[in-house]
C-alpha positions as CSV (number, residue, x, y, z in Angstrom):
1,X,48.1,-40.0,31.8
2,X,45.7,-41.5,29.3
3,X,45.9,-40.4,25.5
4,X,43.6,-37.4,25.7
5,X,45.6,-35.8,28.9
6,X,48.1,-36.6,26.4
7,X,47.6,-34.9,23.7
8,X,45.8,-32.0,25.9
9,X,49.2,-31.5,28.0
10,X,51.3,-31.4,24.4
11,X,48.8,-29.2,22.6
12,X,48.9,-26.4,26.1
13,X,53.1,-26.7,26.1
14,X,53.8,-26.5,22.4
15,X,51.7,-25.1,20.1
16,X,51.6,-21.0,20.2
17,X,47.9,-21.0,19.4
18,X,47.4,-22.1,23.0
19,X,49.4,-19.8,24.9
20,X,46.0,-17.7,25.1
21,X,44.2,-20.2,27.2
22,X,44.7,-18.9,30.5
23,X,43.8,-15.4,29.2
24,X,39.8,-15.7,30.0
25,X,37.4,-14.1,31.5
26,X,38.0,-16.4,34.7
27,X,41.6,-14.7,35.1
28,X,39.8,-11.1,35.6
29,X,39.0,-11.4,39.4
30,X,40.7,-13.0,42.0
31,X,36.9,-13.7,43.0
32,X,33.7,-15.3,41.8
33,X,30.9,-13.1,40.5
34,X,27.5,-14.3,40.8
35,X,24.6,-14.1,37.9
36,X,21.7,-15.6,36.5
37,X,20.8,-16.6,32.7
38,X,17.9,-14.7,31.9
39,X,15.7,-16.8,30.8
40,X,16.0,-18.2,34.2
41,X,14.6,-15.6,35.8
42,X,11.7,-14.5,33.3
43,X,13.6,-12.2,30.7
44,X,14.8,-14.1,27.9
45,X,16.2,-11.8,25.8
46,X,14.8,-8.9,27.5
47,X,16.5,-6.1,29.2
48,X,14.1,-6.0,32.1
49,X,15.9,-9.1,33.3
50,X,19.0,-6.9,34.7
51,X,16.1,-5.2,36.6
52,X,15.5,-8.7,38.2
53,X,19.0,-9.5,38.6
54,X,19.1,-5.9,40.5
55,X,16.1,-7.3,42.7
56,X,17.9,-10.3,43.5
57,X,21.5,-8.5,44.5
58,X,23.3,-10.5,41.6
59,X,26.6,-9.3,40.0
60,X,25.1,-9.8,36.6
61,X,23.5,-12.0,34.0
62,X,23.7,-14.1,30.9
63,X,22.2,-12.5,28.3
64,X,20.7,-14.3,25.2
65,X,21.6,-13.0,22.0
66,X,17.6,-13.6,20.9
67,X,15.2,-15.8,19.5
68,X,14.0,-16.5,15.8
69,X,11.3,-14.7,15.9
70,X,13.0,-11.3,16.8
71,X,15.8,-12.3,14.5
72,X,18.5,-12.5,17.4
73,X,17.8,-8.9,18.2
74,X,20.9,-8.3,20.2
75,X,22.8,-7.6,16.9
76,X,21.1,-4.5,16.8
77,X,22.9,-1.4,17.9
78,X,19.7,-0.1,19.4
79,X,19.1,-3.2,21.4
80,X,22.8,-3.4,22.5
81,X,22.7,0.8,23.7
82,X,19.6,0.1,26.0
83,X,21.2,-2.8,27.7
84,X,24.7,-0.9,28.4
85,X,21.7,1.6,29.4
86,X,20.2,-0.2,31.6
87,X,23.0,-1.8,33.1
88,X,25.3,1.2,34.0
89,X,21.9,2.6,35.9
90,X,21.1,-0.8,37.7
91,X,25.0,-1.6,38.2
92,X,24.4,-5.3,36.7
93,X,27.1,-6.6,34.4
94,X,26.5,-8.6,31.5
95,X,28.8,-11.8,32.5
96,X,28.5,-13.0,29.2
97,X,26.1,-14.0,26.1
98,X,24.2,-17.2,25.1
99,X,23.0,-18.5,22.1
100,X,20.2,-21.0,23.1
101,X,18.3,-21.4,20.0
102,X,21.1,-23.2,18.8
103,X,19.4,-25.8,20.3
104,X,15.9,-25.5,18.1
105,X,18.1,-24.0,15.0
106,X,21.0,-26.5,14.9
107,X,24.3,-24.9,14.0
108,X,25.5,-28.4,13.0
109,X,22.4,-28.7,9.9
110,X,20.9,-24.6,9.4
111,X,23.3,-22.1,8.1
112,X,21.5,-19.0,9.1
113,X,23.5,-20.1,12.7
114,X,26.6,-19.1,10.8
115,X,25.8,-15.9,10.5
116,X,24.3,-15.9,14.1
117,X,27.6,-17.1,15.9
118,X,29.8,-14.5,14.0
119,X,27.5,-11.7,14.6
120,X,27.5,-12.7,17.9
121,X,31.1,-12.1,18.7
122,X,30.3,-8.4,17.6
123,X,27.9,-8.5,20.0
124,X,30.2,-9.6,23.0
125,X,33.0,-7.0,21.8
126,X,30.3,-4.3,22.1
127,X,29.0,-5.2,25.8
128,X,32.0,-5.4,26.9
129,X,31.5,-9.2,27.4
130,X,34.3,-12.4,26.6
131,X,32.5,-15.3,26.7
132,X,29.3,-16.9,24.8
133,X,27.6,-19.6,25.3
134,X,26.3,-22.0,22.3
135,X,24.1,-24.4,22.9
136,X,24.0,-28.1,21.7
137,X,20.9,-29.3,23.6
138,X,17.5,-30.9,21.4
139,X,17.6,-31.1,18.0
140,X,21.0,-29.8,18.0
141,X,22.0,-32.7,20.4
142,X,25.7,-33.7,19.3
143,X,26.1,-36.8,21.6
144,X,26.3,-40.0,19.0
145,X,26.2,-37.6,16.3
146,X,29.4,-38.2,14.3
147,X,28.3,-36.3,11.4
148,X,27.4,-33.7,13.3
149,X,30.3,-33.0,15.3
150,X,32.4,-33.2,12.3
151,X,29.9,-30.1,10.6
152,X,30.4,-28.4,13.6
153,X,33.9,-28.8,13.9
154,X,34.1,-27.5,10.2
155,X,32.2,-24.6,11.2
156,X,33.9,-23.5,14.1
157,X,37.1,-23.7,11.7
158,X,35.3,-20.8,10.1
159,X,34.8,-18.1,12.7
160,X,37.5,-19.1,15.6
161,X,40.1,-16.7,13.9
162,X,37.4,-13.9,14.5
163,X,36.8,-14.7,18.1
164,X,40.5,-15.0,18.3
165,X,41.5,-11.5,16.8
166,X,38.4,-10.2,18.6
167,X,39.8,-11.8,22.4
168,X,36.2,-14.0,22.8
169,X,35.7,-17.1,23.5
170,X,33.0,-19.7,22.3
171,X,32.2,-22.3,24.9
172,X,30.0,-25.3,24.2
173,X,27.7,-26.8,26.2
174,X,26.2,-29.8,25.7
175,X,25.3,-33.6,26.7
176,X,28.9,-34.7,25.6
177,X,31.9,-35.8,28.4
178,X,34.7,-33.9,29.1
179,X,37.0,-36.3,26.7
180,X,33.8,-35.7,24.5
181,X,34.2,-31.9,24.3
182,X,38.3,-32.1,24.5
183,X,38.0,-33.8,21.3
184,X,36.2,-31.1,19.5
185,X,38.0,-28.1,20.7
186,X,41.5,-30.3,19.6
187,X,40.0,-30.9,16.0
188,X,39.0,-27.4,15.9
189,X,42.5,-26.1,17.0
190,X,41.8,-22.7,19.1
191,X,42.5,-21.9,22.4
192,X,39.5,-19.9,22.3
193,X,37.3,-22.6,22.1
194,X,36.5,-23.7,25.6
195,X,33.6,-26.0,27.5
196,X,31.1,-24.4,29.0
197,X,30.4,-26.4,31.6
198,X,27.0,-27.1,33.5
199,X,27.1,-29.2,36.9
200,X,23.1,-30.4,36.9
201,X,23.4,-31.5,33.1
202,X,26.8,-33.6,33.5
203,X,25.4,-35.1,37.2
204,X,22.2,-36.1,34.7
205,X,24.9,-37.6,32.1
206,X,26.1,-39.7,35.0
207,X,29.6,-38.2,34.5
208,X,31.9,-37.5,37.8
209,X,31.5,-33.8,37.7
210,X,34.6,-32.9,40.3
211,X,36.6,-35.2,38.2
212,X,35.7,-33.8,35.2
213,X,36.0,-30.3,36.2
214,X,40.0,-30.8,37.3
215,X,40.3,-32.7,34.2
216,X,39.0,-30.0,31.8
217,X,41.1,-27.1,34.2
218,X,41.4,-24.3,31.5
219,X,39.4,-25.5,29.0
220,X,36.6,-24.6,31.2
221,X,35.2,-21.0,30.3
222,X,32.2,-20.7,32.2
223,X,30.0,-22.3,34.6
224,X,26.4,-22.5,35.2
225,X,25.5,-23.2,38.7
226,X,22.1,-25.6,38.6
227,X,19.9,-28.0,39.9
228,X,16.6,-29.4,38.1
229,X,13.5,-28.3,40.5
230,X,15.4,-27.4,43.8
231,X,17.3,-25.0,45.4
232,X,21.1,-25.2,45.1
233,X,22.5,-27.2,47.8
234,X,19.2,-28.9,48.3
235,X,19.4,-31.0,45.2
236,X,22.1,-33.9,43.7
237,X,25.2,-31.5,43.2
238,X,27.9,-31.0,46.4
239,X,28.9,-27.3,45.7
240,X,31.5,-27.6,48.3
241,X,32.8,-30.5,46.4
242,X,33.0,-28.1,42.7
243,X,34.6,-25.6,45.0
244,X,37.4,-27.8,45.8
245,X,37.5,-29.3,42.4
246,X,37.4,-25.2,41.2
247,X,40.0,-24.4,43.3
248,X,42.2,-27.3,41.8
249,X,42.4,-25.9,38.6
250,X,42.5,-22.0,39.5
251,X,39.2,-21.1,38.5
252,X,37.9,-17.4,39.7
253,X,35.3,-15.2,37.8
254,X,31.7,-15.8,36.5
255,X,28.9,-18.2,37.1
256,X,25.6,-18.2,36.5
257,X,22.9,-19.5,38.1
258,X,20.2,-21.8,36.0
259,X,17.2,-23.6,37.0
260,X,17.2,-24.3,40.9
261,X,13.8,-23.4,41.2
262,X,11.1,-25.9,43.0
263,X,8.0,-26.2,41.8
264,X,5.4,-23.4,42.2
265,X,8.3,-21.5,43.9
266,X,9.0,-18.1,43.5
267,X,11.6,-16.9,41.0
268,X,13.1,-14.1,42.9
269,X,12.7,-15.6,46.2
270,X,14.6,-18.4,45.1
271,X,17.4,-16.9,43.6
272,X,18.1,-14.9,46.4
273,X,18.2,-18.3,48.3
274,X,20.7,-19.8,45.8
275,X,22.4,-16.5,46.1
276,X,23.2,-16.6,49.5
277,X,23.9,-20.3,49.1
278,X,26.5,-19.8,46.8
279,X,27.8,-16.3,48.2
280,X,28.7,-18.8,50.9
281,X,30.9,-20.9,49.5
282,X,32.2,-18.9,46.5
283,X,32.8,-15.3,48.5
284,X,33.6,-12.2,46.0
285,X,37.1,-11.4,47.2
């Protein structure tokens, strides 16, 4: 056991803070349910996209909580009541939310993403949702970023008690390891801070992701299921291989599909593909 398992193993056996940690969404279903982001398949931020995800014969979908230019719309009740709308009449669950222009909008530098991330949990609470995604990808890159990490650290400080009292959790994804992430999520000092973790982006990091997944076990919230331009199972990532390394740690509930798409291919044709692919491996039951 190396210093991080170390201190990981103390912090989940000693401090009360952490007791919550097994209490995600993953622990809902004895099965996995199936989903797409939606700017995947051609709806980001737009409720059409559970009409896709209907098309396709997904369980649900990632929604995004907006863009700057319609001031992260999803905060507004209006915006919220036509997607419980639309998903009670299509039967597509909203798996859970994502904040991706964090990744143009830095919340480690801009502090109109304080407000955004907050909100946010509001947002979850009122879908009915547990988990949302926030994105450290382009500008807001944190990998060899010291400053950066430590400003986001200090922000998370902020608004983890509200995500606590609230039951959601905040799950980062970004270019950083396993140990990487562990690190932030220990400085921050929440069990509901957790990894969101992406297979294509940590196989493009050069990471081992099977290890890395057993490693992580319940810090994992989430998972996107991906390759960059192919079909799942056709690409770099083994999904047998994350199955095992899922099963290891326990993991049952939500992933979402993202990317896995060839070139000049068509987007619900393929995601009924990776569909079937995964439906496969990961069965619902």
């Amino acid at each position: 056991m190396n210093r991080r398992q170390a201190i990981k193993h103390i912090g989940m056996l000693t401090a009360p803070a952490m007791v919550p940690s097994l209490l995600t969404s993953r622990t809902l279903s004895t099965g996995f349910q199936i989903g797409a982001c939606d700017w995947s398949i051609g709806g980001l931020g737009q409720v059409s996209a559970l009409e896709t995800a209907k098309a396709i014969g997904l369980d649900g979908i990632q929604v995004s909580l907006g863009t700057l230019a319609d001031d992260m719309h999803l905060r507004r009740h209006e915006v919220q009541q036509r997607y419980r709308e639309t998903a009670a009449a299509t039967g597509v669950r909203i798996g859970s939310l994502a904040i991706g222009e964090l990744n143009n909008i830095p919340y480690k530098s801009d502090p109109r993403t304080e407000t955004w991330v907050s909100d946010s949990i509001d947002v979850a609470v009122a879908l009915g949702c547990k988990v949302i995604l926030l994105a450290f990808f382009g500008d807001g890159d944190l990998k060899n970023d010291q400053p950066g990490q430590r400003e986001v650290v200090r922000r998370l400080r902020r608004v983890m008690p509200k995500a606590e009292r609230l039951g959601v959790y905040l799950g980062i994804e970004s270019w950083l390891s396993a140990e990487e992430h562990v690190d932030i999520i220990q400085a921050v000092g929440s069990a509901n801070l957790k990894v969101y973790y992406d297979v294509a982006n940590s196989h493009q990091m050069g990471y081992d992701i099977y290890r890395e997944i057993r490693w992580l076990d319940s810090y994992i919230c989430e998972i996107h299921m991906k390759e960059n331009g192919a079909l799942l199972g056709q690409g770099a990532v083994d999904f047998r291989k994350v199955r095992q390394a899922l099963d290891a740690i326990g993991y049952r509930g939500w992933m979402h599909i993202e990317g896995a798409i060839p070139k000049g291919a068509d987007t619900v044709a393929s995601y009924r593909a990776n569909r079937d692919f995964l439906r496969k491996i990961f069965p619902s039951s």
